[in-house]
Structures are given as structure tokens and as C-alpha cells.
C-alpha beads as a LAMMPS data file, in Angstrom:
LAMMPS data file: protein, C-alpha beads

137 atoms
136 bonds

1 atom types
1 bond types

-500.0 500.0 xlo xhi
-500.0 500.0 ylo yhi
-500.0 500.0 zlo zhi

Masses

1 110.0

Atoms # bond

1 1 1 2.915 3.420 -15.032
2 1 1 6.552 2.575 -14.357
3 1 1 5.877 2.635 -10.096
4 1 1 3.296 0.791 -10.096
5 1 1 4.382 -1.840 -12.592
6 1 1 8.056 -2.085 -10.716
7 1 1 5.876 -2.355 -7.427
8 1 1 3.015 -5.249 -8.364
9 1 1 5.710 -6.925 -10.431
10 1 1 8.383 -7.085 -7.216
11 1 1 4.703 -7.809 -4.887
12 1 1 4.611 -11.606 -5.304
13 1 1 8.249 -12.661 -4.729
14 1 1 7.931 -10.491 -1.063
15 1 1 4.681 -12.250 -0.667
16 1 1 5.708 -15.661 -1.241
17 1 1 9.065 -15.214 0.409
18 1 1 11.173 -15.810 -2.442
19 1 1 12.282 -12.463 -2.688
20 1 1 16.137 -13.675 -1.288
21 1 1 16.474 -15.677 -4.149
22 1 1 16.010 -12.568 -6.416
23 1 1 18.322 -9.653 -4.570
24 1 1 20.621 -8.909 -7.518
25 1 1 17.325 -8.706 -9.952
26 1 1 14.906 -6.573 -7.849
27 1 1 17.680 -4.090 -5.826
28 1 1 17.589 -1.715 -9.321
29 1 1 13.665 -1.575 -8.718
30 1 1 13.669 -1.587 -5.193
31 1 1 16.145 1.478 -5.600
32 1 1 13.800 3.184 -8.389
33 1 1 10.491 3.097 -5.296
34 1 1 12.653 4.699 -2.748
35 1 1 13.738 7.170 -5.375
36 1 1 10.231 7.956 -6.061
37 1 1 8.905 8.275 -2.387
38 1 1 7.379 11.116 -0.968
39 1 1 5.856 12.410 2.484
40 1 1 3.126 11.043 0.936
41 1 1 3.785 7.818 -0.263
42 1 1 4.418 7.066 -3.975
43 1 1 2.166 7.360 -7.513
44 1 1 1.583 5.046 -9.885
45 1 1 4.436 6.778 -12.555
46 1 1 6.317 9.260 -12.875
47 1 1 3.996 11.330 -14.557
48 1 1 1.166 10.913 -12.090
49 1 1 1.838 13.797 -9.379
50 1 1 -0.833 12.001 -6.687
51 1 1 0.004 9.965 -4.993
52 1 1 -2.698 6.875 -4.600
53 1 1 -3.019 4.004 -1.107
54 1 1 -2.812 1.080 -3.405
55 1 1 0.504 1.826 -4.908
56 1 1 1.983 3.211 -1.839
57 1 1 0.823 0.730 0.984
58 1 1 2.770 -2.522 -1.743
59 1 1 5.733 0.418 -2.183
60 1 1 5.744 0.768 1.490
61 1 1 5.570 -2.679 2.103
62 1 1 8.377 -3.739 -0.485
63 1 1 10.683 -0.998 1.145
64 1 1 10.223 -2.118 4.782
65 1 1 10.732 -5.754 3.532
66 1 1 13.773 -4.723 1.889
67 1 1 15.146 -3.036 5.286
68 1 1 14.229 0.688 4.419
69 1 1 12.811 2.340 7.208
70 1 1 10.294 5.001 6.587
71 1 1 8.086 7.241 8.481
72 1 1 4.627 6.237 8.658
73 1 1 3.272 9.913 8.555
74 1 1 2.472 9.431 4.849
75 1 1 -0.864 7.860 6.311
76 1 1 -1.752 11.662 6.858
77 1 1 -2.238 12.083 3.358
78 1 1 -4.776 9.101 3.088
79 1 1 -6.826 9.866 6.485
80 1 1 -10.293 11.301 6.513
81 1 1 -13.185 11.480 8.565
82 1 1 -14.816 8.688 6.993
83 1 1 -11.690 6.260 6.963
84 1 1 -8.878 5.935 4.480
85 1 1 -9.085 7.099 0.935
86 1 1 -7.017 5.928 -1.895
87 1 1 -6.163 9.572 -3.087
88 1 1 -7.675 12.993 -1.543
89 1 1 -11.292 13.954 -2.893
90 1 1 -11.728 10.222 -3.743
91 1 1 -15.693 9.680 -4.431
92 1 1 -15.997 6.005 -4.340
93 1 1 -13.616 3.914 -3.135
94 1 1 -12.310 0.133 -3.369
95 1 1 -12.412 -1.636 -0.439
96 1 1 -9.341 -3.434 -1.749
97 1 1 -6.852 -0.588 -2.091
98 1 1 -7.753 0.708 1.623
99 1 1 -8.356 -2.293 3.397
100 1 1 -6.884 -5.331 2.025
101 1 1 -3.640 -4.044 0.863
102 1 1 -3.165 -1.734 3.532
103 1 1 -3.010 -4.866 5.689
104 1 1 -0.052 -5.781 4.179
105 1 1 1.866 -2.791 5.230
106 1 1 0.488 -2.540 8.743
107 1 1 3.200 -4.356 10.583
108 1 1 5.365 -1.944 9.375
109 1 1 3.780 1.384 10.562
110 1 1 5.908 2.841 13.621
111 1 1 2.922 4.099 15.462
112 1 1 0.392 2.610 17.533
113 1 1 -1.612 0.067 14.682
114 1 1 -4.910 -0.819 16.692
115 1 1 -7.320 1.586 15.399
116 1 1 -6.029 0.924 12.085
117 1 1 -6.128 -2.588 12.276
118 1 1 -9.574 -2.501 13.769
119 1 1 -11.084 0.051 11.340
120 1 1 -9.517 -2.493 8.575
121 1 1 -11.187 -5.678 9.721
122 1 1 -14.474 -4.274 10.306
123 1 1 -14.647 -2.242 7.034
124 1 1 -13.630 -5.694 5.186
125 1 1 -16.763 -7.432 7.190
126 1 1 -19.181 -4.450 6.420
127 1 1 -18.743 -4.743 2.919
128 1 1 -18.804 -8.427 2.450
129 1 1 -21.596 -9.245 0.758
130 1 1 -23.842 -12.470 1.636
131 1 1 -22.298 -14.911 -0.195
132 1 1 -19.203 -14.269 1.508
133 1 1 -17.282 -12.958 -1.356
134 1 1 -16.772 -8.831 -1.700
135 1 1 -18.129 -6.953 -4.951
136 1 1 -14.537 -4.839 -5.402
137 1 1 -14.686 -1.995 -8.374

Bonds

1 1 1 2
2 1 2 3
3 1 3 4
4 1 4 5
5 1 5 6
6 1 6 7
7 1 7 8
8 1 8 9
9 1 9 10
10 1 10 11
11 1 11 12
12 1 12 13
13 1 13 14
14 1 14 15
15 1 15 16
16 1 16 17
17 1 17 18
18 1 18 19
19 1 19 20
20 1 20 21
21 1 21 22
22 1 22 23
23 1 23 24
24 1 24 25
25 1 25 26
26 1 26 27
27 1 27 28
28 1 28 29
29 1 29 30
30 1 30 31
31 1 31 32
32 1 32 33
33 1 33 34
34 1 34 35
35 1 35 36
36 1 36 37
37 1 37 38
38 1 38 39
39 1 39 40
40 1 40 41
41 1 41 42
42 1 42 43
43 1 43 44
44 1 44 45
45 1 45 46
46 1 46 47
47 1 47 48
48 1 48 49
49 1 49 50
50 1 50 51
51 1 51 52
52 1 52 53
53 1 53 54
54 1 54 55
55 1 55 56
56 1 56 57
57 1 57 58
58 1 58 59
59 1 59 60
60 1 60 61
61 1 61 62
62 1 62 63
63 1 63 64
64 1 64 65
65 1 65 66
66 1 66 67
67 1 67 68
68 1 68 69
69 1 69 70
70 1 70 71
71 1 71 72
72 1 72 73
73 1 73 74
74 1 74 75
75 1 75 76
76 1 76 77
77 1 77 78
78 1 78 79
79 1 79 80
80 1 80 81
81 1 81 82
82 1 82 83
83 1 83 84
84 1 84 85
85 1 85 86
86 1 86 87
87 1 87 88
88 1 88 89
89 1 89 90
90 1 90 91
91 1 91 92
92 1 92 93
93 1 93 94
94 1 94 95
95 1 95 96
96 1 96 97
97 1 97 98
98 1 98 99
99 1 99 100
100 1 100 101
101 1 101 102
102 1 102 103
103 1 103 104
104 1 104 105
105 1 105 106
106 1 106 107
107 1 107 108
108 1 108 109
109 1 109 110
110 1 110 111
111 1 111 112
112 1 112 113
113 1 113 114
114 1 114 115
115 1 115 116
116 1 116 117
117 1 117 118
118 1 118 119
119 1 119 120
120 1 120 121
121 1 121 122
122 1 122 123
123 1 123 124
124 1 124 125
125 1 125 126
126 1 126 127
127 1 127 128
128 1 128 129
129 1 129 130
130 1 130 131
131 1 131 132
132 1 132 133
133 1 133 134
134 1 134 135
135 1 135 136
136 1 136 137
């Protein structure tokens, strides 16, 4: 699980904009992500062959952060009918991997966001449960 602990590991610093204080620590592992991206984003190790929303929407996001620009076609991969699914033939999903994350790499995507950003939102206020907290797998 290499990817994905490089990825979560690198996630906070981006988050909390600290990341510039870090360049000559995360560039190896920002180097490793690109290494390992595909048309269809990026698995959780190199020994996974699918590759899964949640690791690939941080990946994404950690690569456009960094100044990598990357086509936004990988979405493809994760589209369906019903909305987006954290790997193909997915039976049950988290809300968290296709909603919450993805929001983090949505100002990123170099197409038009709207729909996306709209299904997001009101699949995160569908599944909110009464109390106002989410019940996430």
C-alpha cells in the first residue's frame, strides 16, 4: 500500500498549506504518484492493478498542487449511470471516497465542473442522516 500511504501521508501538509515548507522531503513522493499514474488515475500499491476514486482524486489533487498538469479524462473510468464509483463493478459505495474527497480535486478538473459539483453536494445532503452527521462505511 505504498500509493496510498505516500498519498494520505503527503494529504495534510497540501491541506493545511504547509506543503512549501516541506519541498525537498515530499518531491521523492510526489515523483513516485506521477510515476504511478495512469489514464485512469492511480491504485492504492503497486501490486493493486485497479485503480480506486479515493486514492486517485488525493493523487490527483497532490499532483495539481504540486504544478503537474493532468488530463481529467481519468473521471471516465469512475463514471456510471448512477454517479461516481470508487472502482468499476463497485456494489456499495462510501459516500466519502466519491463525494467528499472528490471535492478536493474538483478545482483542478479542466472541463466544465458544474454537474460534478452539483451531483457532489446533493449526494452529500441525501445521505446525511438526521442528526446531521453521515454514517460512512
Amino acid at each position: 500500500m505504498e500509493i496510498f500511504e505516500r498519498a494520505w501521508s503527503l494529504f495534510p501538509l497540501f491541506v493545511l498549506g504547509i506543503n512549501q515548507y516541506f519541498t525537498k522531503q515530499t518531491a521523492p513522493h510526489l515523483k513516485y504518484l506521477r510515476q504511478k499514474w495512469t489514464n485512469n488515475g492511480i491504485s492504492l500499491g503497486k501490486d493493486f492493478l485497479i485503480p480506486d476514486l479515493d486514492d486517485t482524486v488525493i493523487a490527483f489533487y497532490l499532483l495539481s498542487m504540486s504544478g503537474a498538469r493532468i488530463d481529467s479524462n481519468f473521471l471516465k473510468y469512475f463514471s456510471t449511470p448512477e454517479g461516481l464509483a470508487c472502482y468499476p463493478g463497485e456494489r456499495g459505495g462510501s459516500f466519502g471516497s466519491h463525494y467528499i474527497n472528490f471535492l478536493f480535486a474538483l478545482p483542478f478538473l479542466d472541463f466544465d465542473k458544474n454537474n460534478y459539483s452539483a451531483e457532489s453536494i446533493d449526494h452529500l445532503l441525501k445521505e446525511r442522516a438526521k442528526n446531521g452527521f453521515w454514517n460512512d462505511k
